[in-house]
ZAVOFI-191031 format. One line per 10 residues: their letters; for each residue x, y, z of N, C-alpha, C. Coordinates in steps of 0.02 Angstrom, whole numbers. Each point is the difference from the previous one (the first is absolute). Layout:
<pts>
A	X Y Z X Y Z X Y Z ~ ...
</pts>
This chain:
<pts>
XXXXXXXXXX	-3040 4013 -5708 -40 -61 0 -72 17 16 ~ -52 -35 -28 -62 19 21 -30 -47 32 ~ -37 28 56 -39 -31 44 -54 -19 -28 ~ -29 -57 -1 -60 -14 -26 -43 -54 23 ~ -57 6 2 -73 -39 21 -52 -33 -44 ~ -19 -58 16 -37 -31 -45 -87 13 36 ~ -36 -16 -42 -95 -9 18 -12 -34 -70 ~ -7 -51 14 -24 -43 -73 47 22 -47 ~ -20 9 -71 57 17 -36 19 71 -9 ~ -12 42 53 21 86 -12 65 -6 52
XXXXXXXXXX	49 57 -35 66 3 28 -7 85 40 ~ 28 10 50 13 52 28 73 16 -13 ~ 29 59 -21 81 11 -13 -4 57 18 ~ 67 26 5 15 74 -36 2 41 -52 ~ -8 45 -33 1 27 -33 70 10 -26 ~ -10 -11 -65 76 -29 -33 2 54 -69 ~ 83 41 -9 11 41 -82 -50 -48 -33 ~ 25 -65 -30 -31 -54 -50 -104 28 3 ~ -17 28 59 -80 -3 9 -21 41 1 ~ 40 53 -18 -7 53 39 -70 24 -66
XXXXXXXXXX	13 1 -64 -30 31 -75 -60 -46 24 ~ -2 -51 15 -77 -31 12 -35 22 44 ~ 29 1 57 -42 15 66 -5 83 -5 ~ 15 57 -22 -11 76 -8 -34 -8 -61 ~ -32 -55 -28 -54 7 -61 -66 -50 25 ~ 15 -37 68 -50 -30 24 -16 54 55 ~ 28 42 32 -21 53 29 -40 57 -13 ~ 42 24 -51 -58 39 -53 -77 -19 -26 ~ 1 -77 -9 -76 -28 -5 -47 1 69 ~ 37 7 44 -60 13 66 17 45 26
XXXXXXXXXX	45 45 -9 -37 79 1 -52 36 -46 ~ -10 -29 -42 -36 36 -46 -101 -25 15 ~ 20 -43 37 -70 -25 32 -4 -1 64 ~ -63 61 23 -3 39 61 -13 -57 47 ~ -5 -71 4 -23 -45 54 71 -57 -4 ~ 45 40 -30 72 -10 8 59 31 32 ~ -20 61 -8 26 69 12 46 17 64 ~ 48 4 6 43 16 51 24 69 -3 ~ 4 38 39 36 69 2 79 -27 3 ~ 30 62 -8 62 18 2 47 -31 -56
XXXXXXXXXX	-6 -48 -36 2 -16 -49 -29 41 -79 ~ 36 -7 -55 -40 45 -71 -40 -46 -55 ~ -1 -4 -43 -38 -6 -40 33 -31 -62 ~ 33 1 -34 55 -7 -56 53 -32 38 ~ 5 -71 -37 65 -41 -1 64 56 22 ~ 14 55 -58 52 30 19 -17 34 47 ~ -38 41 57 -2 22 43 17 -55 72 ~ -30 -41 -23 -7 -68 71 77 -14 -7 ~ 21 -31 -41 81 -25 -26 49 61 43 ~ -9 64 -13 27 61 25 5 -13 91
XXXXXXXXXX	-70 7 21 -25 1 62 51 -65 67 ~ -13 -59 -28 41 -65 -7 23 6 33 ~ 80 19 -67 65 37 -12 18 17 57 ~ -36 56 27 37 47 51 -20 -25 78 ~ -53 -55 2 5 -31 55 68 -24 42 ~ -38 16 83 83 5 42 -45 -46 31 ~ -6 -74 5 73 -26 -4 -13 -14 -67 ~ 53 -24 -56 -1 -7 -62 -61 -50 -3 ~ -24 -21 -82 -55 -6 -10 6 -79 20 ~ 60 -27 -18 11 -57 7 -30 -54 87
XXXXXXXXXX	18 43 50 -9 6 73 -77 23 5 ~ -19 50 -22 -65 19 25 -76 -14 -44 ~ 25 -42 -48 -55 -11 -38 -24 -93 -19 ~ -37 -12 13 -18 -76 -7 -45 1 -70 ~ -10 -56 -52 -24 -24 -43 -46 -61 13 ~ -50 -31 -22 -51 -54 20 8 -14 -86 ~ 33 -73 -3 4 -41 -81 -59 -51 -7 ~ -30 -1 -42 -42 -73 -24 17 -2 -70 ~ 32 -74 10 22 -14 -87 34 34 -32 ~ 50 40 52 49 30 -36 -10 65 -24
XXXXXXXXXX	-77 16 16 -26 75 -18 -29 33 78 ~ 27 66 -5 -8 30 59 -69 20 23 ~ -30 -12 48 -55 3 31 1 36 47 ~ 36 21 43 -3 54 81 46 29 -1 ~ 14 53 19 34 44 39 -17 43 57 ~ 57 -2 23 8 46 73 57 38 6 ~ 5 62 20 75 38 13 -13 29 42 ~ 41 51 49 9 33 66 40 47 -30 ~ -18 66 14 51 54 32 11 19 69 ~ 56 25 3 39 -11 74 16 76 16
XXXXXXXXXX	-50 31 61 43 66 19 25 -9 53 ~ 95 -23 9 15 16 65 -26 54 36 ~ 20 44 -44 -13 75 60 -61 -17 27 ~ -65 -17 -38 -68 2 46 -23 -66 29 ~ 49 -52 -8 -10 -49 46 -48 -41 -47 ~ -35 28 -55 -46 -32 -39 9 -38 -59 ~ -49 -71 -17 7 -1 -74 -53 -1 -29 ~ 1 -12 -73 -65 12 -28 -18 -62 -32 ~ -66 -13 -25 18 -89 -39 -47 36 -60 ~ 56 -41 -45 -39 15 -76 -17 -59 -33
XXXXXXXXXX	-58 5 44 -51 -71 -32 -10 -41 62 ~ -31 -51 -36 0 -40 -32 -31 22 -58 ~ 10 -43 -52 -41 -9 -66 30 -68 -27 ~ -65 -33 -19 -6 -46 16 -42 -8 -80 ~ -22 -42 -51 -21 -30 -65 -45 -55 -14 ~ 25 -33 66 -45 -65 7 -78 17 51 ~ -74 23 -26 -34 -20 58 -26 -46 42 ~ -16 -39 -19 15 -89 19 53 14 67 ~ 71 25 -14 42 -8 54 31 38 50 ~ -57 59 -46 17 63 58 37 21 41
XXXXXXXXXX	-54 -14 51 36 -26 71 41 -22 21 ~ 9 -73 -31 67 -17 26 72 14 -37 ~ -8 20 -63 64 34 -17 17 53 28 ~ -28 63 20 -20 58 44 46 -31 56 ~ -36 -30 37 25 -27 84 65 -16 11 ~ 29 -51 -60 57 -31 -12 46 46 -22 ~ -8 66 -47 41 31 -3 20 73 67 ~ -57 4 42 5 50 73 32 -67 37 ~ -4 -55 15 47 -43 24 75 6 -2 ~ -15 -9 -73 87 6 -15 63 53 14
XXXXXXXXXX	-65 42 33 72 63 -3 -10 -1 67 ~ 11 -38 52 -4 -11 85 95 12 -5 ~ 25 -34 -32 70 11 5 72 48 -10 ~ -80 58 -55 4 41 -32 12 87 29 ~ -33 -19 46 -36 92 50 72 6 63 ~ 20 61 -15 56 17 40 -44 -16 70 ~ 23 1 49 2 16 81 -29 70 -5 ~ 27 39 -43 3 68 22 -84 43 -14 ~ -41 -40 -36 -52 -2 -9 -52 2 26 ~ -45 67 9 -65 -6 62 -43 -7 -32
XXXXXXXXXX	-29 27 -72 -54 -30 -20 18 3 -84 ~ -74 -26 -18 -4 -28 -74 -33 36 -22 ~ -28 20 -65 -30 35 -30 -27 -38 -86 ~ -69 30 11 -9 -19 -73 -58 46 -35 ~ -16 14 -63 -42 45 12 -57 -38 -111 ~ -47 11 -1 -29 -20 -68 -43 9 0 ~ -57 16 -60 -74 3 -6 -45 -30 34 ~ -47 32 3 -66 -35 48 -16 -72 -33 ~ 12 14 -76 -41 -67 -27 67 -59 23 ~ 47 17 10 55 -47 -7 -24 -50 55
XXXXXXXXXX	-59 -28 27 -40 -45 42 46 -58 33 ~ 40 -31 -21 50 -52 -16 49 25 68 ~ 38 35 -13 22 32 17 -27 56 66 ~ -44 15 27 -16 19 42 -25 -57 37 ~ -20 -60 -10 -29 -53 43 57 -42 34 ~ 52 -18 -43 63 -36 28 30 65 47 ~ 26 50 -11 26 61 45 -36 6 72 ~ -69 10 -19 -46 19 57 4 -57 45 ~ -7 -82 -33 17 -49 58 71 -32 12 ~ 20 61 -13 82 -26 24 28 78 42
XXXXXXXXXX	-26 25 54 -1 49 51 27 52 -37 ~ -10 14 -51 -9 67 -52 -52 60 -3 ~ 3 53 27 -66 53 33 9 65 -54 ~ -61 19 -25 -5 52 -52 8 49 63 ~ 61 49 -42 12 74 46 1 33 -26 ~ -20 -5 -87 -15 71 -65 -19 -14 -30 ~ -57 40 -36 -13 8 -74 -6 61 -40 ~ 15 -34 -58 1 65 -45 -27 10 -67 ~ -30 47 -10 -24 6 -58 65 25 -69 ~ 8 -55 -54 34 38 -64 -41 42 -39
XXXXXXXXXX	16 36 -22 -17 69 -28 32 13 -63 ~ -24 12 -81 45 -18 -33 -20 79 -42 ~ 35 44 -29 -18 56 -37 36 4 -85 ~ -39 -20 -35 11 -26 -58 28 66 -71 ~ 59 -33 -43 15 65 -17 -49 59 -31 ~ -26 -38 -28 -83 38 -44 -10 34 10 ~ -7 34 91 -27 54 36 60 39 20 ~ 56 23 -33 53 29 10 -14 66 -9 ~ -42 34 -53 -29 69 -6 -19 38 43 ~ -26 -75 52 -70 38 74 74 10 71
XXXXXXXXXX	51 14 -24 31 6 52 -22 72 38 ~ -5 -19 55 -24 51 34 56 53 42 ~ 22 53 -37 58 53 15 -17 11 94 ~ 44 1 26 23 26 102 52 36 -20 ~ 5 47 13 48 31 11 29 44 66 ~ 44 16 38 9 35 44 71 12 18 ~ 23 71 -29 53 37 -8 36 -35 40 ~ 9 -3 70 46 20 53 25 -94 -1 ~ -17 -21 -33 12 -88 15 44 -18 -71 ~ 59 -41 11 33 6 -42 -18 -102 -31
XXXXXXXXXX	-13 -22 -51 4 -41 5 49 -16 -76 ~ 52 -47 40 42 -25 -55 18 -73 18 ~ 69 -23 -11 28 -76 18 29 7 43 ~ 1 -50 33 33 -29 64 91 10 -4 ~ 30 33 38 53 -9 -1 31 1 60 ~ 79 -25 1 41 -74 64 -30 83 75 ~ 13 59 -5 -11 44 49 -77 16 35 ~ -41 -62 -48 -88 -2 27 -4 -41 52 ~ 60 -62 -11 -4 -58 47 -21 -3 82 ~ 35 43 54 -45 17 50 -61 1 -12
XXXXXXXXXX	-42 63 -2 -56 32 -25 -37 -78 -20 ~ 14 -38 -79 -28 -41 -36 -30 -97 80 ~ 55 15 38 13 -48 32 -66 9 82 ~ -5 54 -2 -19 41 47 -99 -41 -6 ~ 1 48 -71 -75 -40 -37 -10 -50 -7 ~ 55 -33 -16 -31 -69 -22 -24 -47 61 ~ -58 -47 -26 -25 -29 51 59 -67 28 ~ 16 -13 67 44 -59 23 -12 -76 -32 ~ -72 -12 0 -34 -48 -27 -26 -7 -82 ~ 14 66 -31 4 -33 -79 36 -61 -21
XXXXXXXXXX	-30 -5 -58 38 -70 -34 79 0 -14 ~ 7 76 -27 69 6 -22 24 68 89 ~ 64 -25 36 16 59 32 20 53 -46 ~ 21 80 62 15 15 -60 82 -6 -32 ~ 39 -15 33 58 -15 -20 -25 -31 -74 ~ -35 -67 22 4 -35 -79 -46 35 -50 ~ -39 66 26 -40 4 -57 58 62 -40 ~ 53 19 36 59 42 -47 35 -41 -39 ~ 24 -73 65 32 -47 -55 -14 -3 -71 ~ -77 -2 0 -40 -37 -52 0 76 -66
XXXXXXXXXX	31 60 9 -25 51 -43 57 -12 -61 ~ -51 -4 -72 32 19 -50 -24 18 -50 ~ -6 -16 -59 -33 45 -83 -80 -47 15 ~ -9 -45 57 -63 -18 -4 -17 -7 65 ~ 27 24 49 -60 2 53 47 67 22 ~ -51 44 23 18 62 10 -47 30 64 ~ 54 76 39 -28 15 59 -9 69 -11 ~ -53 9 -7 -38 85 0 -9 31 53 ~ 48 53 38 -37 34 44 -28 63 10 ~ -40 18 40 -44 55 -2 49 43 80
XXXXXXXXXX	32 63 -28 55 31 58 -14 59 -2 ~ 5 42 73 -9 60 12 60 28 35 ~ 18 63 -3 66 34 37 51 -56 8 ~ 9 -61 -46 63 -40 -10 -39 -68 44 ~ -59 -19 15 14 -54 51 -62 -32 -46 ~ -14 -52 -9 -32 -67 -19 -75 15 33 ~ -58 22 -16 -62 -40 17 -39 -27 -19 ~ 7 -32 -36 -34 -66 -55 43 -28 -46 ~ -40 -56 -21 52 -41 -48 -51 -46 -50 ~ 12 -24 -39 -24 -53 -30 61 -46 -32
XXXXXXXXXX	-5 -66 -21 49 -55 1 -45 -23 -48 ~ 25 -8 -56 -19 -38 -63 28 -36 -45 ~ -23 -79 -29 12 -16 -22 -16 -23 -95 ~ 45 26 -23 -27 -40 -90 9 -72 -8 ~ -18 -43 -27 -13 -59 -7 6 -25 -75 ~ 60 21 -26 -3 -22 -81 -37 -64 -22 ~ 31 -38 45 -6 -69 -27 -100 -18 -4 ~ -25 46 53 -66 -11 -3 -36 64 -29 ~ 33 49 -20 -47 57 -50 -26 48 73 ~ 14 -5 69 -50 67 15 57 23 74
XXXXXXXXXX	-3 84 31 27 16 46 -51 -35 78 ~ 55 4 47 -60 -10 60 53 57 50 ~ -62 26 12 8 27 72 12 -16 61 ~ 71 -20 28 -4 -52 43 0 33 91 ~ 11 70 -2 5 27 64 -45 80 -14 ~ -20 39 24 -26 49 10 -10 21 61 ~ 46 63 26 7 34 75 7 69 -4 ~ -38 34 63 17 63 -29 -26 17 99 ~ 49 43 41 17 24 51 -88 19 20 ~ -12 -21 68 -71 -3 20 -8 76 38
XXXXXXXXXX	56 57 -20 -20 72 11 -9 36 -71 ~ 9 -62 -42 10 47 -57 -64 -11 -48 ~ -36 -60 29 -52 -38 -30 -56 55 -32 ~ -51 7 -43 -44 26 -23 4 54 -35 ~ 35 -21 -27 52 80 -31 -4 2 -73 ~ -3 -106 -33 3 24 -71 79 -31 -27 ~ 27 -28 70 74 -32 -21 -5 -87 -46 ~ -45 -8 35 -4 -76 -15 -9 9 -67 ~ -68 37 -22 -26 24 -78 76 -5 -48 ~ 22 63 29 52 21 -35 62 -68 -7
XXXXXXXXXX	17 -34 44 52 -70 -12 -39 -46 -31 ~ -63 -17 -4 2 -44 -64 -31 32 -67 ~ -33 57 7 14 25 -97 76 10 -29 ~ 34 6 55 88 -12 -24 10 -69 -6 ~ -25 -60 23 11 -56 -18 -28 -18 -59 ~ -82 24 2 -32 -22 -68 39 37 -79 ~ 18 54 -1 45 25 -28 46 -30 -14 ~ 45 -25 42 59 -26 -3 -3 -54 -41 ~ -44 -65 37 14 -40 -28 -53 -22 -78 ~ -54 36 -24 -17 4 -40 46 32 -76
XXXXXXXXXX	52 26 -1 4 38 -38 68 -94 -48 ~ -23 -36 47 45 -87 -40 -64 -22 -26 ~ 15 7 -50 -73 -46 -35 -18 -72 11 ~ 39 -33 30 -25 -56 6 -23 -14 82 ~ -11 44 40 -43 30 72 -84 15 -30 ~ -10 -63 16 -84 -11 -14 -41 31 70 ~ 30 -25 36 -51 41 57 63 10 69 ~ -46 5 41 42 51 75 -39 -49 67 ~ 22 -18 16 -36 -54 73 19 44 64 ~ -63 -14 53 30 31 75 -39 -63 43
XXXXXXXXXX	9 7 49 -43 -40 32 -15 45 74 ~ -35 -4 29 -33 24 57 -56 -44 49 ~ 35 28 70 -50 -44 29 -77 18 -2 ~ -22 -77 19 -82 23 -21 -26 24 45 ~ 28 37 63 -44 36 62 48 60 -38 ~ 44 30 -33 22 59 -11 -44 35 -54 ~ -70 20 18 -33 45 -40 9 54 -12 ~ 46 27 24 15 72 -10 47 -3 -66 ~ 75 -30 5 25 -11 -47 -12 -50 -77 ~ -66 -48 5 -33 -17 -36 -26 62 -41
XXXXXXXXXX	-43 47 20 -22 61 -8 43 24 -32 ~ 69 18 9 37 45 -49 36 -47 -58 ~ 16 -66 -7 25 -56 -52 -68 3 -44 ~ -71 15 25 -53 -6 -47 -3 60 -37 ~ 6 64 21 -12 61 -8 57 20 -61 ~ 59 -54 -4 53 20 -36 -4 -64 -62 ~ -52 -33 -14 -14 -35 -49 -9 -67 33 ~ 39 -15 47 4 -104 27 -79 -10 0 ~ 9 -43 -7 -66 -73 7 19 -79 31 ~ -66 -18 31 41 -57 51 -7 -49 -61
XXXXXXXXXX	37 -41 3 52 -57 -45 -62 -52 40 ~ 53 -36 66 -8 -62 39 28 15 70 ~ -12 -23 60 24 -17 51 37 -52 33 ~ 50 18 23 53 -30 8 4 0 87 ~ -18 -64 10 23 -21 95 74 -19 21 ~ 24 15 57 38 -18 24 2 -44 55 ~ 33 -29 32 45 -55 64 36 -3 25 ~ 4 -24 51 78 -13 15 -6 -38 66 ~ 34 -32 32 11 -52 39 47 16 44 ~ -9 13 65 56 -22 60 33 -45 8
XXXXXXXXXX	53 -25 -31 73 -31 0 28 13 84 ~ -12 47 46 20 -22 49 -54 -49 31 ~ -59 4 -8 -64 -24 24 -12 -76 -41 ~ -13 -4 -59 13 -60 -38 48 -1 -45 ~ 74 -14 11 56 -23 -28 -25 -26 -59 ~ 44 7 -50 -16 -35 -47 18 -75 -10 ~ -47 -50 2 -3 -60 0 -45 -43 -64 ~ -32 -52 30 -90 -24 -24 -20 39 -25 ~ -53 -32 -50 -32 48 -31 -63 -64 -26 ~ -69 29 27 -69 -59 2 -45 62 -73
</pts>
C-alpha cells in the first residue's frame, strides 16, 4: 500500500514497478544538468533502473516519487548501510521551479517514518552548481565535511599512457586469499565497506591489486558503467610504507588499459579531494583533467533526528 501526501494538486507516493520506466528517465534528465546533479546515482535510464534495483531496502520502501497531473515531478531515495550506521539520500530532484522547495521539503518529510533507529547520520553529496539543493540541506542542520574534485581522462589520450614499471611488485586481480590484506587497506568510512566492495566484484566492477612476497599493498576498485559509456575509479589505496614508489602509477595504467580496450568506455572518472594535491598531481600527470566539483553533507541523526524540515 502506498503512503501518500497531498500540497495542492502534487501527490507524494512510493515508487511503484508500474513507475519505475518513467521515473529512471525523469532521473536521467537531471543528471545530465550539473545544477541538478546528485552523486552516487548514473546517468542512463539503464544505469539508474540498475542502481534502484539493488537498493536495500527494496526500491519500493526506500524511494518516494512527487506526481503533478499524473506526471512525475520529484524524487527522493535512500541507501541504507547497516554496517556503517549510515544512509545516503539520492536527491531530491525536483522539475517544478516555482515549487522547488516545497516539493524538496515534503519529500525529506516523508521519509521520518522511513530511517531505521539504527541510523547516526545522513549523507548527501552533488555539484557546486546544484544551489537548490545545497540551500534546503544547509538549513536543515546539514554541514559540508568534503569536497571533491571529478577528474575525467578521455579515451583520445590513450597513446600518452605513461609506462611505471617496477619488477618486484606484482600487479594482477584480486583474489578470495587477498581478503585480509584487501580489508586491512580499505578505508572504514568508504562508501562501499570492504566486504561489499568483494560482494560487488564481477565482469564489471573489478579489484586490481598491487602485491609483494604474497601480501596486498595497494589496490584500486573500479567500476564500468555500460549503461552510461565510461569506467570510474571508485577506490585507490596503496600501503603508506610503500607510498612513492610508482604503485599507484602502475594500478591505474592497468585500469586505463583494462577498461579501454570495450569500445564503448568513452572516458575513465576519479575523484579526489580538493586539499589532496599531491594525488591531484599524479591523476593530472597520467592524463585526468578537472570535470566539476562535487560537495558533500551529512547531518547528525543523533543530534537532529530526523523530523521537520523548514
Amino acid at each position: 500500500m502506498n503512503r501518500s501526501c497531498t500540497m495542492s494538486e502534487i501527490i507524494i507516493r512510493n515508487l511503484s514497478e508500474e513507475s519505475m520506466e518513467e521515473t529512471v528517465k525523469f532521473i536521467s534528465s537531471c543528471q545530465t544538468v550539473d545544477e541538478s546533479f546528485i552523486a552516487w546515482l548514473g546517468y542512463s535510464p539503464e544505469e539508474i533502473k540498475s542502481q534502484l534495483m539493488d537498493l536495500t531496502p527494496s526500491f519500493t520502501e526506500s524511494c518516494l516519487i512527487a506526481i503533478d497531473g499524473g506526471v512525475i515531478c520529484g524524487f527522493l531515495g535512500i541507501y541504507v548501510s547497516e554496517e556503517q550506521s549510515t544512509l545516503r539520500l539520492l536527491g531530491p530532484y525536483v522539475s517544478k521551479p516555482k515549487n522547488w522547495t516545497e516539493i524538496a521539503l515534503n519529500l525529506l518529510a516523508a521519509f521520518k517514518t522511513k530511517i531505521p533507529t539504527t541510523i547516526n547520520l545522513a549523507k548527501v553529496a552533488f555539484y557546486e552548481a546544484n544551489v537548490n539543493c545545497k540551500r534546503v540541506y544547509e538549513a536543515n542542520h546539514f554541514n559540508v565535511y568534503n569536497a571533491e574534485k571529478t577528474l575525467i581522462r578521455d579515451k583520445k589520450s590513450l597513446s600518452n599512457v605513461s609506462e611505471v614499471s617496477n619488477q618486484k611488485i606484482n600487479i594482477r586481480y584480486y583474489t578470495s586469499s587477498d581478503f585480509d590484506d584487501f580489508i586491512k587497506l580499505h578505508p572504514e568510512t568508504a562508501y562501499f565497506t570492504g566486504p561489499e566492495v568483494v560482494n560487488r566484484l564481477d565482469d564489471y566492477n573489478q579489484l586490481i591489486v598491487a602485491a609483494t612476497d604474497n601480501h596486498v599493498i595497494g589496490y584500486v576498485y573500479f567500476e564500468k558503467l555500460r549503461g552510461d559509456g565510461y569506467a570510474e575509479i571508485c577506490f585507490l589505496n596503496v600501503s603508506p610504507e610503500f607510498r612513492s614508489r610508482g604503485i599507484g602509477s602502475q594500478l591505474i595504467n592497468q585500469v586505463i588499459r583494462e577498461a579501454f580496450q570495450y569500445d564503448w568506455v568513452n572516458h575513465i572518472q576519479i575523484s579526489v579531494r580538493v586539499n589532496n594535491k599531491e594525488a591531484e598531481r599524479l591523476y593530472t600527470r597520467m592524463g585526468f583533467k578537472e570535470e566539476n566539483v562535487i560537495i558533500a553533507l551529512q547531518r547528525d541523526l543523533n543530534v537532529y533526528p530526523w523530523g521537520d524540515f523548514t
